[in-house]
C-alpha positions in Angstrom: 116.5 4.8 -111.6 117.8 4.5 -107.6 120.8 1.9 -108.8 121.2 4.4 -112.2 121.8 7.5 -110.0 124.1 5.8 -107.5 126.4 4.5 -110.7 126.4 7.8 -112.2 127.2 9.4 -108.6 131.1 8.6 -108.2 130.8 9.4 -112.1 129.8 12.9 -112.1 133.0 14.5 -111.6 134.3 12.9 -114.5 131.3 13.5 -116.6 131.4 17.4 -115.3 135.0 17.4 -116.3 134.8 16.2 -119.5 131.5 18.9 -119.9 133.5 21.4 -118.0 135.3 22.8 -120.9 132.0 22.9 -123.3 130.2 24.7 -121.0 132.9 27.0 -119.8 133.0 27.9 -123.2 129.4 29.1 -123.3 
């Protein structure tokens, strides 16, 4: 799960960006 979190970390912002408008829409 240590190594999953790290890859996920610099892709965060991109995954909050492309949630970003689904939950802004909420």
């Amino acid at each position: 799960m240590e190594i999953d979190m790290t890859f996920t970390l610099p892709q965060l912002p991109y995954a909050l960006d492309a949630l970003a408008p689904h939950v802004s829409k909420e």
